[in-house]
C-alpha positions as CSV (number, residue, x, y, z in Angstrom):
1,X,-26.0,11.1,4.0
2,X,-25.8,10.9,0.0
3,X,-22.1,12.0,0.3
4,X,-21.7,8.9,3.0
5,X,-23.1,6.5,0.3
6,X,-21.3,8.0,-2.7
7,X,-17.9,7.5,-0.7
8,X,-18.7,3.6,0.2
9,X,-20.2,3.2,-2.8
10,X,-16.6,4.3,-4.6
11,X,-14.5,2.7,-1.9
12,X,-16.8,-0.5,-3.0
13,X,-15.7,-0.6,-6.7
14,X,-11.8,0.3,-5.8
15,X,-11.8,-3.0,-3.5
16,X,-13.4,-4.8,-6.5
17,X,-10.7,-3.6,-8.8
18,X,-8.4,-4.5,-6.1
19,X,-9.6,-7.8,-6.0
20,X,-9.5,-8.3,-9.9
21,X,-6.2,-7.6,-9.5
22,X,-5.3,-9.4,-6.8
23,X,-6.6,-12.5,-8.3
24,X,-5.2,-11.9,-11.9
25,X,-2.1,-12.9,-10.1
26,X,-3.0,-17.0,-9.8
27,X,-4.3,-16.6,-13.9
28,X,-1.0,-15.4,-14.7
29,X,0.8,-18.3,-12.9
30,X,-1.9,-21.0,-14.4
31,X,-0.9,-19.0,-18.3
32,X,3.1,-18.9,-17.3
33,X,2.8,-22.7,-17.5
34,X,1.0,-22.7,-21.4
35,X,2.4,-20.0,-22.8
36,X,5.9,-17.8,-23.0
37,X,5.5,-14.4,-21.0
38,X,5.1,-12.1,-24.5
39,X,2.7,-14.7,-26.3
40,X,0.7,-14.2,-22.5
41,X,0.9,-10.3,-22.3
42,X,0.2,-9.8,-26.3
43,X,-3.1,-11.5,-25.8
44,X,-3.8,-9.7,-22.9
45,X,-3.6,-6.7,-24.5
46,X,-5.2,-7.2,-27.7
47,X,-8.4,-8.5,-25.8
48,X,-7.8,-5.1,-23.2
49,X,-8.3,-2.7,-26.5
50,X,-11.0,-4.5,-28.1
51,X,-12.8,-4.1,-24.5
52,X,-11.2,-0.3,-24.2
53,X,-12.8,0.3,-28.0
54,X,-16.1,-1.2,-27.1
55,X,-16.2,1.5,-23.7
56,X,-15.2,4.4,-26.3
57,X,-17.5,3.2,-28.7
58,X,-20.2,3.1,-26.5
59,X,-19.5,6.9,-24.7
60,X,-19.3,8.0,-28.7
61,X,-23.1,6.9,-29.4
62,X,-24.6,8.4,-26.5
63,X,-22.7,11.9,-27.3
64,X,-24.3,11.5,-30.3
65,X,-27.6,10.9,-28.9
66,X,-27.1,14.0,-26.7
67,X,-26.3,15.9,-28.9
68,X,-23.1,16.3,-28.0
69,X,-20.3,17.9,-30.8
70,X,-17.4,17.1,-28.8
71,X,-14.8,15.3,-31.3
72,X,-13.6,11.8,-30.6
73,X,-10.4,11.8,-29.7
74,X,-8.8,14.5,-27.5
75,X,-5.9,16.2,-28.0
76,X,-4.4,13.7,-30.3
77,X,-0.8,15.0,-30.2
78,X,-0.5,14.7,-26.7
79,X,-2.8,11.2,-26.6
80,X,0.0,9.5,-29.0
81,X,3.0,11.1,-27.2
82,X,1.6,9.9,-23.4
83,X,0.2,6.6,-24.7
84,X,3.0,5.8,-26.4
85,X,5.6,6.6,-23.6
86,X,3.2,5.6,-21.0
87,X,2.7,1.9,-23.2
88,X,6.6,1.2,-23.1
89,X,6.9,1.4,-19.7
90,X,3.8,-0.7,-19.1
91,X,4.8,-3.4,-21.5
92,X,8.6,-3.6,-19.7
93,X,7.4,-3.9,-16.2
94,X,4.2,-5.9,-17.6
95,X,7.3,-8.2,-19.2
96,X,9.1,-8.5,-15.9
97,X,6.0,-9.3,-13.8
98,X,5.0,-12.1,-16.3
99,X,8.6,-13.3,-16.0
100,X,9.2,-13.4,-12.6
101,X,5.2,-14.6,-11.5
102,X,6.2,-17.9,-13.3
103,X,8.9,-18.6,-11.1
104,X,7.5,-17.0,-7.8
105,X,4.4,-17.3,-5.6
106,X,1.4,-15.4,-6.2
107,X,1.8,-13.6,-2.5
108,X,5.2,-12.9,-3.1
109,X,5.0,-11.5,-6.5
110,X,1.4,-9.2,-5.6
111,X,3.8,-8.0,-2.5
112,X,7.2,-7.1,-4.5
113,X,4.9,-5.4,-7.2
114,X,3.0,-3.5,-4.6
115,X,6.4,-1.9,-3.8
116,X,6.0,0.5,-6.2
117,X,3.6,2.1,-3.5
118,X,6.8,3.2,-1.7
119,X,8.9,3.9,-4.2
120,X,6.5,6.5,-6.5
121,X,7.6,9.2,-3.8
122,X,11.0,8.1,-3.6
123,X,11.6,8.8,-7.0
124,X,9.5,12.2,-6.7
125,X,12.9,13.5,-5.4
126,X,14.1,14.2,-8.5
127,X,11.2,16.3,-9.3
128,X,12.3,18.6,-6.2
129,X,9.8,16.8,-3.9
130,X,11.0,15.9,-0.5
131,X,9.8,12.8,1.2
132,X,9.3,13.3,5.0
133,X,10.4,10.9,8.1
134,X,7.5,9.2,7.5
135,X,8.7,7.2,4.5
136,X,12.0,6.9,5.2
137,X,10.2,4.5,8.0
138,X,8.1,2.9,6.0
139,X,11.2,2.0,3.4
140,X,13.3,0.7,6.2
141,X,10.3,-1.3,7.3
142,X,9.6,-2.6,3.9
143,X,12.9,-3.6,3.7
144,X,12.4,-5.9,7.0
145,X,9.7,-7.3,5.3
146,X,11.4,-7.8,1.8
147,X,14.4,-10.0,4.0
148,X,12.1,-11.9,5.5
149,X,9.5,-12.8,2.7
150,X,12.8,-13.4,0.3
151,X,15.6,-14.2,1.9
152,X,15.2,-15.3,5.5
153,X,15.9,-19.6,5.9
154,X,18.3,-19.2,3.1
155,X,22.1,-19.8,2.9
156,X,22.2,-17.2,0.6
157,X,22.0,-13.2,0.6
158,X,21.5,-13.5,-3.4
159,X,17.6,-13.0,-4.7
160,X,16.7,-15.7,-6.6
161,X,15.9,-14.2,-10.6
162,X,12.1,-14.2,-10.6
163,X,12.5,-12.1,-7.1
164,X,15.1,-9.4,-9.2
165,X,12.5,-9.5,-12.2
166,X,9.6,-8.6,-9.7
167,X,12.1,-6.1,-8.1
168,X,12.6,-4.5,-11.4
169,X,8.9,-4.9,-12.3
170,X,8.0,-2.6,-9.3
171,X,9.8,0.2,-10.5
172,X,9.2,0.0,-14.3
173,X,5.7,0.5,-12.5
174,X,6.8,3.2,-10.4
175,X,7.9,5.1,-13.9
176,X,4.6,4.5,-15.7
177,X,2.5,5.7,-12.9
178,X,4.8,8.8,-12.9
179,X,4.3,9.4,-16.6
180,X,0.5,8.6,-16.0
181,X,0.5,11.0,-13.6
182,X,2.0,13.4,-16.1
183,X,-0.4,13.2,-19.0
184,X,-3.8,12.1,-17.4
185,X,-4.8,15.8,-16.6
186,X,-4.3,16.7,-20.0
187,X,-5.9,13.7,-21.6
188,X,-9.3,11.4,-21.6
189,X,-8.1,8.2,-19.4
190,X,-10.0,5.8,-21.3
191,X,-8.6,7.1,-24.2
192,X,-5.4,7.3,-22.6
193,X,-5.5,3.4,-21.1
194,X,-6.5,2.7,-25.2
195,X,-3.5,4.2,-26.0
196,X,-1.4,2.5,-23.6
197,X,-2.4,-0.7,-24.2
198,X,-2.3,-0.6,-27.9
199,X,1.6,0.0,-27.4
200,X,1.7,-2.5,-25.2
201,X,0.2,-4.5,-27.4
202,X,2.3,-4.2,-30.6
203,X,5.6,-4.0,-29.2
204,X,4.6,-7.6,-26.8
205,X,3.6,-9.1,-30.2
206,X,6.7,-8.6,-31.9
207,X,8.8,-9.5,-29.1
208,X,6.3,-12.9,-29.1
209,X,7.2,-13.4,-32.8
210,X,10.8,-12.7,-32.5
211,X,11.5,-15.1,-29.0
212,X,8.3,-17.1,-29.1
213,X,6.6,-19.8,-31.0
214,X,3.3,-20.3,-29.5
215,X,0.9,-23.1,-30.6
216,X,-2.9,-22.9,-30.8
217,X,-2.9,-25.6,-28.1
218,X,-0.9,-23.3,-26.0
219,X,-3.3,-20.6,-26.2
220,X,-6.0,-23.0,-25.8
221,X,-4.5,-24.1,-22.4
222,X,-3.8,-20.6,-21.7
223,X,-7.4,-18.9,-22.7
224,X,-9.0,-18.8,-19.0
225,X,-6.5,-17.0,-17.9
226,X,-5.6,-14.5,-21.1
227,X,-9.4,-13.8,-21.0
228,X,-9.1,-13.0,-17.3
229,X,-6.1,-11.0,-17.3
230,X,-7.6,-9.3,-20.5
231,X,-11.0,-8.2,-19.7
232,X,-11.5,-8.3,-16.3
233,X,-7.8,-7.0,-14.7
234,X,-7.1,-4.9,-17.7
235,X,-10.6,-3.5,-18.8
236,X,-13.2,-4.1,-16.2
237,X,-10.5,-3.2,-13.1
238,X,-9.3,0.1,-14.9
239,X,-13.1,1.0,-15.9
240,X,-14.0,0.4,-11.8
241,X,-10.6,2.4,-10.8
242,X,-11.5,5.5,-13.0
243,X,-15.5,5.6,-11.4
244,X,-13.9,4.2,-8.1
245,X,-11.9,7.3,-7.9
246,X,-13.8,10.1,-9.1
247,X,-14.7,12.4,-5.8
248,X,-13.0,10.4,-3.3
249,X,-10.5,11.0,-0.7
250,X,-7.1,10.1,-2.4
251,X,-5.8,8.4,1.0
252,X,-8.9,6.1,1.1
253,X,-8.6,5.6,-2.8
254,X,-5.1,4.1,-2.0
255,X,-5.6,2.8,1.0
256,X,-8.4,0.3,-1.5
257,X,-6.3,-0.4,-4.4
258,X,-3.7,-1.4,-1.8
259,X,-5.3,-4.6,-0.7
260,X,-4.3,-6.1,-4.3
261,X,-1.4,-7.6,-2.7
262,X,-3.7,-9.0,0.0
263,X,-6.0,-10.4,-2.6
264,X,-3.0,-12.2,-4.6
265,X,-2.1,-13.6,-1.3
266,X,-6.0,-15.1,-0.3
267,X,-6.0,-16.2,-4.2
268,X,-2.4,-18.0,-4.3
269,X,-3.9,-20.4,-1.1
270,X,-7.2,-21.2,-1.8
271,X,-6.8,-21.5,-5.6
272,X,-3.2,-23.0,-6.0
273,X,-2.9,-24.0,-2.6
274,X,0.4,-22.2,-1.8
275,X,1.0,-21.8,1.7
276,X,3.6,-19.2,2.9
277,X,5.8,-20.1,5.9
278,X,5.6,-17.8,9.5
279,X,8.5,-15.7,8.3
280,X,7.1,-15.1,5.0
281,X,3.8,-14.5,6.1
282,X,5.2,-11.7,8.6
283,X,7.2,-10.2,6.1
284,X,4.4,-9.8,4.0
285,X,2.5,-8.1,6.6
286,X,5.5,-5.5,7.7
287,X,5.3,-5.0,3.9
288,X,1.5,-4.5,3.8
289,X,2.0,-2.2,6.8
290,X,4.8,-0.4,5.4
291,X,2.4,-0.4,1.9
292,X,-0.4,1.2,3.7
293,X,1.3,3.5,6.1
294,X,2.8,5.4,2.9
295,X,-0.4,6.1,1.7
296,X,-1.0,7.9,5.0
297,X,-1.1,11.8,4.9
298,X,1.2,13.6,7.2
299,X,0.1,15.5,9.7
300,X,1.2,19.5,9.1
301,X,2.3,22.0,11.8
């Protein structure tokens, strides 16, 4: 019965990181109409490492009071090498999201993102891994819903370019959760989320200063949702997804942090009041279907 509770009690935290998420979408549309996307992510991330050091710092002082002689950071060579390759690719699909959110609905944008779902094994080809039937389905199906949440009504074939910037955003995320993937065994992930958003943070800033002019009034206007999107989506979320996940099933894990795009959806109407038409709305659930169903094990003769 303890295991029961442990599991519910994970799954819990994983649907409140989801919904963090999820509604970090409508604060990013409220700050795309204050600030410029890098001025937006830069704060962000500054506020995510102050909140990432505060976590470390805390962990460091009860060590200490245990007694602990651990030292602080672990494996430094390999922390600076993963955060910093693991920070670029953050901050260039963190860039496209921010662009393309401003231009786009808060469902549409939380359900292109999501894609990356499908397309992390896609891309595991070129490791040698070998997608079954199963996904090829659930691409062909995501595709259905893609048409219809994007392009169905229109005269047009052609995306629009917040739709290719959300496009391009889901698989800049599908190549940081690959490199993630790659150095998280070897490293502490809070240290390694630090990392990451430190990078994330420097190289936003200087594209803010070299494109950007933002005014204290636009930060001002923009603060609720910088201070959303910085603490809660970027620090409390990740803090939640690394208890969340710890000694639970990996298919239930996913299945959890899957309802983000649900979330964005619930946010985008009741806070902004965006309504989606009956097309989109059943393209995003072929997407949501396709979304979950890829998260599905296979069964094995």
């Amino acid at each position: 019965m303890q295991f029961d509770r442990k599991q519910m009690r994970n799954t819990l935290l994983l649907l409140l990181a989801a919904f963090i998420w999820g509604t970090a979408f409508v604060a990013q549309s409220v700050g795309s109409g204050y600030v410029g996307p890098y001025t937006f992510l830069a704060s962000r991330s500054w506020l995510a490492c102050v909140f990432l050091a505060g976590i470390m710092g805390v962990r460091r002082l009860l060590d200490k009071r245990a007694g602990s002689r651990r030292p602080f950071w672990l494996a430094p060579r390999t922390l600076v090498k993963g955060g910093v390759l693991c920070g670029i690719m953050l901050f260039a699909a963190s860039a496209a999201q921010q662009m393309g959110i401003g231009t786009t609905g808060t469902a549409k944008a939380g359900f292109l993102t999501a894609l990356y779902v499908v397309l992390v094994p896609i891309c595991g080809m070129v490791f040698g891994r070998r997608p079954g039937v199963k996904l090829w389905v659930c691409v062909a199906v995501s595709l259905v819903g893609l048409y219809l949440l994007c392009l169905a009504g229109r005269g047009t074939l052609a995306l629009t370019g917040g739709e290719w910037q959300l496009l391009l955003c889901a698989l800049l995320f599908t190549f940081q959760i690959m490199l993630v993937d790659r150095f998280s065994p070897r490293l502490d992930g809070v240290q390694l989320s630090f990392a990451e958003f430190f990078t994330t943070a420097v190289l936003s800033t200087l594209c803010m200063l070299a494109f950007e002019q933002p005014t204290l009034a636009q930060l001002a206007g923009a603060g609720i949702s910088i201070a959303y999107c910085g603490i809660f989506s970027s620090g409390v979320a990740y803090t939640l997804q690394i208890l969340g996940q710890k000694d639970l099933d990996p298919t239930i894990a996913s299945l959890a942090m899957c309802m983000e795009s649900v979330f964005s959806a619930v946010a985008g109407f009741f806070v902004l009041g965006q309504v989606l038409t009956v097309q989109e709305t059943i393209g995003c659930c072929l997407m949501f279907v396709a979304i979950v169903a890829a998260q599905l094990p296979e069964r094995k003769a």
